[in-house]
ROVO-749214 format. One record per residue (C-alpha): residue number from 1; x, y, z. Coordinates in nm, 3 decimals, decimal comma. Example, Ala and Ser with C-alpha at 12.3 -4.5 7.8 and 13.67 -1.06 7.14 Angstrom:
+-----+---------+---------+---------+
| pos |       u |       v |       w |
+-----+---------+---------+---------+
|   1 |   1,230 |  -0,450 |   0,780 |
|   2 |   1,367 |  -0,106 |   0,714 |
+-----+---------+---------+---------+
***
This chain:
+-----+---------+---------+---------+
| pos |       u |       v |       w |
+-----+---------+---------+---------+
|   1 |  -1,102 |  -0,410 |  -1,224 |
|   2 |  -0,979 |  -0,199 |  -0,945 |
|   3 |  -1,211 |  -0,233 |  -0,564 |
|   4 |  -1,468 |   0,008 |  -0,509 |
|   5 |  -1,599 |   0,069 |  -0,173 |
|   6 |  -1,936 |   0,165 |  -0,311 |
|   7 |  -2,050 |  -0,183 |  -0,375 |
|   8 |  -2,397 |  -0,306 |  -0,525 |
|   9 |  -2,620 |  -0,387 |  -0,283 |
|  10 |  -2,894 |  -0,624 |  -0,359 |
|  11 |  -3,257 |  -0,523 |  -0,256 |
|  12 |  -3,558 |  -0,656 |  -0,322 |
|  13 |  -3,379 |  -0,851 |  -0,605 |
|  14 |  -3,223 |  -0,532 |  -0,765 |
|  15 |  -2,871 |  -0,373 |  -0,752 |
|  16 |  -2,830 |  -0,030 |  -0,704 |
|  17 |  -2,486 |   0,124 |  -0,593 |
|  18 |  -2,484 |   0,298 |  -0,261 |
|  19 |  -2,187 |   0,451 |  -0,080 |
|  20 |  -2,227 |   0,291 |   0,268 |
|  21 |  -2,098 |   0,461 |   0,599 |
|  22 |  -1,888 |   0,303 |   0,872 |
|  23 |  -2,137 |   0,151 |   1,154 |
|  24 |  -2,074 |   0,219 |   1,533 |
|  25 |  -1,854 |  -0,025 |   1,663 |
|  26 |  -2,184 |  -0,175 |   1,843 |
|  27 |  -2,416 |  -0,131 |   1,547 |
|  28 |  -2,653 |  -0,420 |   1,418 |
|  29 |  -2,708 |  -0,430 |   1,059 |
|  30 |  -2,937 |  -0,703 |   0,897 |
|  31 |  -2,771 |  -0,948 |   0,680 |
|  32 |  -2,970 |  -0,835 |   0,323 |
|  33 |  -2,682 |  -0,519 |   0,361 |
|  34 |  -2,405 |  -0,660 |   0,463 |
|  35 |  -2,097 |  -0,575 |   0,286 |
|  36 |  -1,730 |  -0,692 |   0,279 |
|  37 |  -1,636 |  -0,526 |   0,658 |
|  38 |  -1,946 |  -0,766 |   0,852 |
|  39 |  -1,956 |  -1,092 |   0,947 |
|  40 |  -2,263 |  -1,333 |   1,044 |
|  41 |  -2,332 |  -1,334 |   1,345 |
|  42 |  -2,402 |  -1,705 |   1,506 |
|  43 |  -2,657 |  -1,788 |   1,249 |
|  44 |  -2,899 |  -1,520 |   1,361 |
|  45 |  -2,978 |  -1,334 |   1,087 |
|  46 |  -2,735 |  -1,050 |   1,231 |
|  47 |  -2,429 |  -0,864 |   1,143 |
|  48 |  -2,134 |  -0,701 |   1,363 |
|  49 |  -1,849 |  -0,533 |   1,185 |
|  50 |  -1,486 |  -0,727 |   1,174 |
|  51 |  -1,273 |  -0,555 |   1,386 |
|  52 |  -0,977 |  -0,466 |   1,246 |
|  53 |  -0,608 |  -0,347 |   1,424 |
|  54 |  -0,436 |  -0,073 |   1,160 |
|  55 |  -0,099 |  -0,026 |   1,272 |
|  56 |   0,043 |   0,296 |   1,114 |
|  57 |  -0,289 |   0,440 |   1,179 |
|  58 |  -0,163 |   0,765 |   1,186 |
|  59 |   0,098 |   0,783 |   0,893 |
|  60 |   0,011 |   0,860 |   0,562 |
|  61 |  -0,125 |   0,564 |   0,402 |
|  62 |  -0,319 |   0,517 |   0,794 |
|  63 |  -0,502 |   0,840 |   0,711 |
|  64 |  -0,665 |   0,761 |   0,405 |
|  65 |  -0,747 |   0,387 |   0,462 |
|  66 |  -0,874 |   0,427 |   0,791 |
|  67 |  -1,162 |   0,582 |   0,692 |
|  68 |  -1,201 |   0,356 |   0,351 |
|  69 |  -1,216 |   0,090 |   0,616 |
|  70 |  -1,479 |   0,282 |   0,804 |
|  71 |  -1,671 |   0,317 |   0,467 |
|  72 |  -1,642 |  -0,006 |   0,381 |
|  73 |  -1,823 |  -0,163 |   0,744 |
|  74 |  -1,495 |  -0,228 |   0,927 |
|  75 |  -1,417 |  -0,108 |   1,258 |
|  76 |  -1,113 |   0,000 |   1,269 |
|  77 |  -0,877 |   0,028 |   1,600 |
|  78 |  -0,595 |   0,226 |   1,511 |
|  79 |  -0,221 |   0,210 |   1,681 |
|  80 |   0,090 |   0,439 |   1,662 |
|  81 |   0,334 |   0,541 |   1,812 |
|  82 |   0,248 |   0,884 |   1,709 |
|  83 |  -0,121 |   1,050 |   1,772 |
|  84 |  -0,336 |   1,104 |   1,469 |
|  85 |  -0,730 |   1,154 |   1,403 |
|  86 |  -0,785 |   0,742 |   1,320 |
|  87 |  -0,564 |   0,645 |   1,607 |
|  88 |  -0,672 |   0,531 |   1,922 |
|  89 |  -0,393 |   0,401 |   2,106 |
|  90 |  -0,014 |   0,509 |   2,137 |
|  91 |   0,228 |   0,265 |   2,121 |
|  92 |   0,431 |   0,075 |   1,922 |
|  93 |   0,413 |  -0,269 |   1,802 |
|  94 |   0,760 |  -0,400 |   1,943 |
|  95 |   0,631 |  -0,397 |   2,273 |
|  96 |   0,465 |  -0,782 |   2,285 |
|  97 |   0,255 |  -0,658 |   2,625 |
|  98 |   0,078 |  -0,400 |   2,456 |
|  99 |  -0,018 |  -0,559 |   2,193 |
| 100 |  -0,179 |  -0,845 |   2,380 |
| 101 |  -0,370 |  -0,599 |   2,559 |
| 102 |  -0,502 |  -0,416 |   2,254 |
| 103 |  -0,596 |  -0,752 |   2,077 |
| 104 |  -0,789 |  -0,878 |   2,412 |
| 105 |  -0,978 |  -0,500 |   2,519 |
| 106 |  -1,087 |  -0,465 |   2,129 |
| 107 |  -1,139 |  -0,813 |   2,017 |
| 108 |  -0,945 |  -0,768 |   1,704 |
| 109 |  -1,069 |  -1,017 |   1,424 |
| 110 |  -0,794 |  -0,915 |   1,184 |
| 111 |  -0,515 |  -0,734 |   1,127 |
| 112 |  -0,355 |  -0,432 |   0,855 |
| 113 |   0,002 |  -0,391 |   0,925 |
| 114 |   0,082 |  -0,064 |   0,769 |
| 115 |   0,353 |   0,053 |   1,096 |
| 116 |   0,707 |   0,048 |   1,017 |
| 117 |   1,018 |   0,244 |   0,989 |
| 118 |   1,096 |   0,370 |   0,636 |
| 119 |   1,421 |   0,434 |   0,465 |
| 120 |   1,444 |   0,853 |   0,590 |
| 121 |   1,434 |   0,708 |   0,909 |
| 122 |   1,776 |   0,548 |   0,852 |
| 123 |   1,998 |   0,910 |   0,938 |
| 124 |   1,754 |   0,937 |   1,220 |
| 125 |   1,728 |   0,559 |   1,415 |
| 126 |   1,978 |   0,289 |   1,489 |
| 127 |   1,924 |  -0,075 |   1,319 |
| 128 |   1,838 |  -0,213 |   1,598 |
| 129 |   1,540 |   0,037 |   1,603 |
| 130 |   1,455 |  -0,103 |   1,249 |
| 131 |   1,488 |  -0,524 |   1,400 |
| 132 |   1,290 |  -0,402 |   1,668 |
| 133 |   0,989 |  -0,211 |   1,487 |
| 134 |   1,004 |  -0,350 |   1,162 |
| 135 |   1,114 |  -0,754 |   1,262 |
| 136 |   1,004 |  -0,819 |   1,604 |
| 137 |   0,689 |  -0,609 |   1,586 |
| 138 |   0,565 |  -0,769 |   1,297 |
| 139 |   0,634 |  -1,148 |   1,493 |
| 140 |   0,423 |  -0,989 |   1,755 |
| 141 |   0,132 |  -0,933 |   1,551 |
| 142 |   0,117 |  -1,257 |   1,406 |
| 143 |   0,167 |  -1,427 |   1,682 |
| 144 |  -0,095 |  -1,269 |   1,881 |
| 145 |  -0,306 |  -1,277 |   1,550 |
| 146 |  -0,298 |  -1,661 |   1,586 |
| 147 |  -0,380 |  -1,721 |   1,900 |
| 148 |  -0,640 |  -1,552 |   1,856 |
| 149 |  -0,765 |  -1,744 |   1,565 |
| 150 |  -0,744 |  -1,522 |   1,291 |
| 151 |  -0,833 |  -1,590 |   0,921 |
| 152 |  -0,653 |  -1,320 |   0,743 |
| 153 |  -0,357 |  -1,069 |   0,762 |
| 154 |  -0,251 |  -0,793 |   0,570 |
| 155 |   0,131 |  -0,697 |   0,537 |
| 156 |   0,254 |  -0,342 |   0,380 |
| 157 |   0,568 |  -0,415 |   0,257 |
| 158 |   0,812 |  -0,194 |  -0,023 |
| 159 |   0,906 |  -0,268 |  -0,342 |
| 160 |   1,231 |  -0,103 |  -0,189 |
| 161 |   1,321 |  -0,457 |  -0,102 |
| 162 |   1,384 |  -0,546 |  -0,502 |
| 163 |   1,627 |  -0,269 |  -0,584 |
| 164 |   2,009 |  -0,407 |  -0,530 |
| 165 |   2,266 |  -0,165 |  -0,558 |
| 166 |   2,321 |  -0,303 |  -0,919 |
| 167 |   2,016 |  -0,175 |  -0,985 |
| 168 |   1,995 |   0,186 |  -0,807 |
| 169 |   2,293 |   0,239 |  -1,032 |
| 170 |   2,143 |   0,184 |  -1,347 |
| 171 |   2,422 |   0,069 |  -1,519 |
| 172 |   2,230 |  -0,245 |  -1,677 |
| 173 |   2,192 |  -0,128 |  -2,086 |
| 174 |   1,809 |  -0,155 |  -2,013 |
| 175 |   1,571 |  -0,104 |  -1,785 |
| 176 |   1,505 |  -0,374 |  -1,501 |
| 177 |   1,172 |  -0,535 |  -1,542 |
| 178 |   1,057 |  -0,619 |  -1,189 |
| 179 |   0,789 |  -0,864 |  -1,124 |
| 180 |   0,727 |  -1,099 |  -0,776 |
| 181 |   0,936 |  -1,336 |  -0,933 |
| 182 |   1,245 |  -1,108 |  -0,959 |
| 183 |   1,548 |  -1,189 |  -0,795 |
| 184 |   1,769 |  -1,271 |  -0,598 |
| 185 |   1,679 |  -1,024 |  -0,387 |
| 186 |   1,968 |  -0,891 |  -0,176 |
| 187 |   1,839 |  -0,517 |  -0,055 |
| 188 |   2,093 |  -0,247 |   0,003 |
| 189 |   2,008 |  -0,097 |   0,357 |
| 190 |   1,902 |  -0,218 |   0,683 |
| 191 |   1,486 |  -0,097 |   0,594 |
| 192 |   1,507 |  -0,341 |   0,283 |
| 193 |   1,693 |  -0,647 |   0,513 |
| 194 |   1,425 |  -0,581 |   0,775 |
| 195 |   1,123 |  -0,551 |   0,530 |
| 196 |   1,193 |  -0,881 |   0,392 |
| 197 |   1,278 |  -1,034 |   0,693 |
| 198 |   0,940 |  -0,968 |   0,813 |
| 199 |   0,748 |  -1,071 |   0,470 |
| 200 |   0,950 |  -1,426 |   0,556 |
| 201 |   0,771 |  -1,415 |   0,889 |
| 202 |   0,436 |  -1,361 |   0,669 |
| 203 |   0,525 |  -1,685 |   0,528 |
| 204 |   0,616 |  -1,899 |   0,799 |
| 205 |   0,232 |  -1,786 |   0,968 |
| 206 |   0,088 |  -1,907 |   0,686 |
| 207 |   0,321 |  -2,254 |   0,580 |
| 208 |   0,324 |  -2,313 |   0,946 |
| 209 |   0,026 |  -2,173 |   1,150 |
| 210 |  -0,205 |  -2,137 |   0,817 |
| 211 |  -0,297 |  -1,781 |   0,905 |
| 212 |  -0,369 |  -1,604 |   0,533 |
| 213 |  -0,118 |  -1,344 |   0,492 |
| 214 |  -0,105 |  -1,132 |   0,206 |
| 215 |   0,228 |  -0,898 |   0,139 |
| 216 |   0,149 |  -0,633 |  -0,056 |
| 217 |   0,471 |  -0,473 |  -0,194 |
| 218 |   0,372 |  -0,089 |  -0,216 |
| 219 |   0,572 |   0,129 |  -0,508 |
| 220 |   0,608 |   0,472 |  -0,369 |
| 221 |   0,343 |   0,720 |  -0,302 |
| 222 |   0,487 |   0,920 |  -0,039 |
| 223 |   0,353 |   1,340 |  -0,085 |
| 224 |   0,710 |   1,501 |   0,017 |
| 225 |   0,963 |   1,562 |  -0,174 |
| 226 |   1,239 |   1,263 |  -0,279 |
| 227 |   1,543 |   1,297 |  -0,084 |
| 228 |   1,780 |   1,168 |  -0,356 |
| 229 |   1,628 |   1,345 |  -0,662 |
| 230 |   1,627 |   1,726 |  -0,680 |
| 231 |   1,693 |   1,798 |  -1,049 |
| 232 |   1,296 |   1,779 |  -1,112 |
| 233 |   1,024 |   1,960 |  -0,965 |
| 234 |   0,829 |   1,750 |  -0,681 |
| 235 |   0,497 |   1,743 |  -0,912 |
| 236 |   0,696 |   1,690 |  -1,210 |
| 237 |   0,895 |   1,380 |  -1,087 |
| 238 |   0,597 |   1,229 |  -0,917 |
| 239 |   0,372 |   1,237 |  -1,276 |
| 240 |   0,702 |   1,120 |  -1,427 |
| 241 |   0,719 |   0,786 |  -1,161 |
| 242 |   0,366 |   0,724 |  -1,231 |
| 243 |   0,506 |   0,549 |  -1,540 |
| 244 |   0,727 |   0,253 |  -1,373 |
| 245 |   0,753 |   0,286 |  -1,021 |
| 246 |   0,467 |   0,500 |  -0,817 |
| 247 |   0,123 |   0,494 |  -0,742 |
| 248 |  -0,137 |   0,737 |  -0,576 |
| 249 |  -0,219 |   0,695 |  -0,145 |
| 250 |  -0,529 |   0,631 |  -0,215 |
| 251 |  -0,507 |   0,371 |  -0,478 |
| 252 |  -0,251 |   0,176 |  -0,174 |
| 253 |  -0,547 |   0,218 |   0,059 |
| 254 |  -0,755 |   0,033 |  -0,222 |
| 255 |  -0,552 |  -0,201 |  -0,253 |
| 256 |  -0,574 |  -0,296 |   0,114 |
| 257 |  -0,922 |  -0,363 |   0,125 |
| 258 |  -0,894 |  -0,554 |  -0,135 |
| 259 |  -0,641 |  -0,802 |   0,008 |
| 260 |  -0,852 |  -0,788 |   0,365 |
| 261 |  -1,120 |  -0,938 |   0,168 |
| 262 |  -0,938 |  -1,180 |  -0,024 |
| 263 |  -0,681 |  -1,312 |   0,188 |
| 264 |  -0,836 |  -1,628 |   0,292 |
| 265 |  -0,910 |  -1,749 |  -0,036 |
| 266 |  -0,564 |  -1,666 |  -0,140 |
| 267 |  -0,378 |  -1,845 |   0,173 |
| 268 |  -0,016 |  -1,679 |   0,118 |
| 269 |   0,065 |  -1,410 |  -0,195 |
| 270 |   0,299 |  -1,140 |  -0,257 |
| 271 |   0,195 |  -0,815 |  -0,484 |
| 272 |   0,366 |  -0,564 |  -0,631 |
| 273 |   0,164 |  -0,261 |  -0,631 |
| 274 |   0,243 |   0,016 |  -0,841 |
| 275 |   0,036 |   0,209 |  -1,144 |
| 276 |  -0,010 |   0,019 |  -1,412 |
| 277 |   0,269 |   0,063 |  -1,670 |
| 278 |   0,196 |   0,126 |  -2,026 |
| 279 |   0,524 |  -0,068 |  -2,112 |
| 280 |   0,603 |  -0,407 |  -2,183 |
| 281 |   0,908 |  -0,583 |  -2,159 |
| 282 |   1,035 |  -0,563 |  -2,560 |
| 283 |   1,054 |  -0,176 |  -2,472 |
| 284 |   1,339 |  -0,255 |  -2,172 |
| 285 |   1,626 |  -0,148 |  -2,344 |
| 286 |   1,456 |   0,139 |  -2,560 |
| 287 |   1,338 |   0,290 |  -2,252 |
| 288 |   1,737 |   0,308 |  -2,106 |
| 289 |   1,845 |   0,468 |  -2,441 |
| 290 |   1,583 |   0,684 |  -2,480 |
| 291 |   1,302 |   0,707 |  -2,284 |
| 292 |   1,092 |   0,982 |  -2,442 |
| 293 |   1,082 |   0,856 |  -2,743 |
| 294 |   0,913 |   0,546 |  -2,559 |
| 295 |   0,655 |   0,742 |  -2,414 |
| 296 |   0,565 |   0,966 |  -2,723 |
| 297 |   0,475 |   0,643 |  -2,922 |
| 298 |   0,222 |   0,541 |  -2,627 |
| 299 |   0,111 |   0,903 |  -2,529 |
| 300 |   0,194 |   1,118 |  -2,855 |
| 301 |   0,107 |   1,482 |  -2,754 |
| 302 |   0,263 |   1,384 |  -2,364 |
| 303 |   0,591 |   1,589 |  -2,505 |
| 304 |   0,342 |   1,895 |  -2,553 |
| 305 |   0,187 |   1,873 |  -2,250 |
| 306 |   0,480 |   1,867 |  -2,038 |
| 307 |   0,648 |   2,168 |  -2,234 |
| 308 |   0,336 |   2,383 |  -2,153 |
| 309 |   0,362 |   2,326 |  -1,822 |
| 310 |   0,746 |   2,356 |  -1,820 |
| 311 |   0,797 |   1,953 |  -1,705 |
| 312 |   1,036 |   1,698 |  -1,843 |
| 313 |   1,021 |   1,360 |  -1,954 |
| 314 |   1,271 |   1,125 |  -1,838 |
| 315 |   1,542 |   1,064 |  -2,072 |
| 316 |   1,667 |   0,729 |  -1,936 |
| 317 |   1,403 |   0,493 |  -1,706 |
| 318 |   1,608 |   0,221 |  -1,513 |
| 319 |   1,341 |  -0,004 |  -1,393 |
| 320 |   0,951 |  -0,064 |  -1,443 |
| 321 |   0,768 |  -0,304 |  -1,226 |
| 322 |   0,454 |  -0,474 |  -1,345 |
| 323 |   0,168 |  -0,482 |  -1,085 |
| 324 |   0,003 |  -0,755 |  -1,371 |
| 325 |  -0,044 |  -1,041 |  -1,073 |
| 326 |  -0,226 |  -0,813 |  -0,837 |
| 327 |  -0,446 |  -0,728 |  -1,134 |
| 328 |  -0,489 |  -1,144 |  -1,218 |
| 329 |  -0,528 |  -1,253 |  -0,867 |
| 330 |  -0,619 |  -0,997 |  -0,686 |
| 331 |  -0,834 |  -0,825 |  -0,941 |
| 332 |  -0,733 |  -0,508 |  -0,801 |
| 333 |  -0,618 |  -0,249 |  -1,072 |
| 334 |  -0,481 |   0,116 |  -0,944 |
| 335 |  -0,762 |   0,377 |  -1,097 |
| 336 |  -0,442 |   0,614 |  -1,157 |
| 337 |  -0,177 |   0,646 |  -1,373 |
| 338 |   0,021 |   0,828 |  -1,607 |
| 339 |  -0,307 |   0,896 |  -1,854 |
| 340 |  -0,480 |   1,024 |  -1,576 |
| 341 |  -0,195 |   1,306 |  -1,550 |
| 342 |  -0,224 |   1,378 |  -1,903 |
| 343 |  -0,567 |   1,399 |  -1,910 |
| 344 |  -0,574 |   1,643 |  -1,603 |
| 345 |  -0,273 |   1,847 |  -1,781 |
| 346 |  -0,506 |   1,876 |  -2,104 |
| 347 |  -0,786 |   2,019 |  -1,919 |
| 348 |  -0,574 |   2,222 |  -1,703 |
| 349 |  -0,712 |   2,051 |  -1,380 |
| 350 |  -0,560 |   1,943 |  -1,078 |
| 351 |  -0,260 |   1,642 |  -1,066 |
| 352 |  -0,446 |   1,327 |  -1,003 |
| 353 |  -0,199 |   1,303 |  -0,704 |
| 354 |  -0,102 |   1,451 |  -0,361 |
| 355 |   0,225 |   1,655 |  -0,323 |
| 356 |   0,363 |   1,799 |   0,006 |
| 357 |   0,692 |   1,988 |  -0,008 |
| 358 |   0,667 |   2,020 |   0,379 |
| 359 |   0,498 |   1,752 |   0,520 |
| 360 |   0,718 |   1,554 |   0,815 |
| 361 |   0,572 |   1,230 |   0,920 |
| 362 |   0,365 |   1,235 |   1,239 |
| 363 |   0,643 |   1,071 |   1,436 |
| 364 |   0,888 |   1,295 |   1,348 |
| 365 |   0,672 |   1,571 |   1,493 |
| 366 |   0,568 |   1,406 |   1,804 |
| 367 |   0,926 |   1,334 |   1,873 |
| 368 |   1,016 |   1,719 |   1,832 |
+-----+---------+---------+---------+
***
């Protein structure tokens, strides 16, 4: 079952569902309505909401889960380098001073650490840029998150980590199934090396410190076009990932709240996060050899579909990762998927998912 940030509420002994908005960051709420963003308040029959750091605050993931955040009771301090409407301070986490100060003038209770550098930014920063940001800025958080006592941490990772060059080539005679307990990892540029690094730090809080850290592992679900395939329309390629190895924004932002709230019970995890794929492993080398004829026995008039609105299916798929242990531990389920395209394509609606030939990341245009 996938998180929902309209929750039952219990009144009076009854549930009803109510879509709940973000308090003021100095808003009282009484403990019968409390949901998963408050915490009791020194036994007094009181509620404040957890204050939360969201680094990345103003990237794309930042933009939709700030405000799920908001919905959900948290408040939410955002940080990047780069201004944005859910960010409230510039700056970037690899300076240790600042964010000190941010942690002790907000009293942050817990942190989301969706900031990084991402694999475009390779032709555009140095590697040290990606130590500094992606290494080093994540040791500052957790360090600062511990002594100040916190309970839970939430890492953004990439499943960009998992894919050796072996496996970007696809030369394997069937598909890669990729699960948490693939490996040996070895990833192929310096945003994989420094992604994992930092998930290692993740662990270290936890084995050594025990700070609760959960690494979530995000698929892609970047709007813009992919840089290193043009043979398929942007919408087209999307709906066609949706099948092995994307998911929507908003269904990463879900997943986020979902590992706020359960990171202390879960101590230390690592999730893949991705759309659940109809496949299963017995259809691995089928789907290298012919992966349309995959898909039509799972989705039979998909082939129709996709001619009427002049798409493709893929002929070969390479790799599929299974987001199953998020779904068993987590209990968090993304709501779309490749049946939610079809569907939308049958009634002629909208794609279930955002696409954004021209968007440019926020620090890419505060830096022009």
């Amino acid at each position: 079952m996938s998180h929902r940030t309209d929750e039952s509420i219990y009144v009076g002994g009854r549930s009803s569902s109510r879509r709940k908005p973000g308090p003021r960051a100095n808003q009282r709420v009484a403990l019968p309505l409390l949901g998963p963003g408050f915490r009791r308040d020194d036994g007094l029959g009181i509620g404040l909401p957890m204050r939360i750091l969201l680094t990345g605050s103003s990237g794309w993931l930042g933009r939709f889960l700030a405000p799920m955040l908001r919905a959900a009771g948290y408040a939410v301090t955002g940080l990047d380098v780069a201004p944005g409407a859910d960010t409230d301070v510039i700056g970037s986490v690899a300076d240790r001073c600042l964010v000190d100060r941010v942690f002790g003038e907000h009293g942050i209770e817990a942190v989301i650490h969706g900031g990084a550098l991402h694999k475009p930014d390779i032709v555009r920063y140095p590697a040290q840029a990606f130590v500094d940001v992606n290494v080093t800025g994540t040791l500052n958080l957790l360090e600062a998150a511990r002594a100040a006592g916190h309970d839970r941490f939430v890492f953004t990772s990439t499943t960009s980590l998992m894919i050796t060059e072996a496996i970007r080539a696809e030369k394997a005679r069937e598909a890669v199934w990729l699960d948490e307990g693939s490996g040996p990892l070895a990833p192929r540029n310096i945003y994989g090396v420094t992604k994992f690094s930092a998930e290692h730090l993740c662990r270290l809080a936890h084995l050594e410190r025990g700070l609760a850290c959960v690494v979530l592992r995000t698929a892609r679900f970047f709007p813009e076009e992919d840089d290193t395939h043009r043979e398929l329309s942007g919408p087209n390629n999307k709906a066609n990932e949706l099948l092995y190895r994307r998911l929507t924004v908003e269904d990463a932002a879900r997943a986020h709240l979902v590992a706020l709230e359960k990171a202390p019970a879960i101590g230390f995890g690592t999730f893949i996060l991705s759309a659940p794929t109809p496949f299963v492993r017995e259809d691995c080398a089928a789907l290298k050899a012919d992966a349309a004829a995959v898909i039509a026995r799972y989705f039979p008039d998909a082939a129709a579909l996709y001619a009427r609105q002049g798409w493709t299916l893929p002929k070969s798929i390479g790799r599929v990762y299974d987001a199953g242990l998020a779904e068993r531990l987590l209990g968090f389920r993304s709501e779309t998927g490749f049946a939610e395209v079809l569907a939308a394509l049958r009634a002629g609606a909208p794609m279930p998912f955002a696409h954004d030939a021209s968007y440019v990341s926020p620090q890419e245009v505060a830096r022009a």
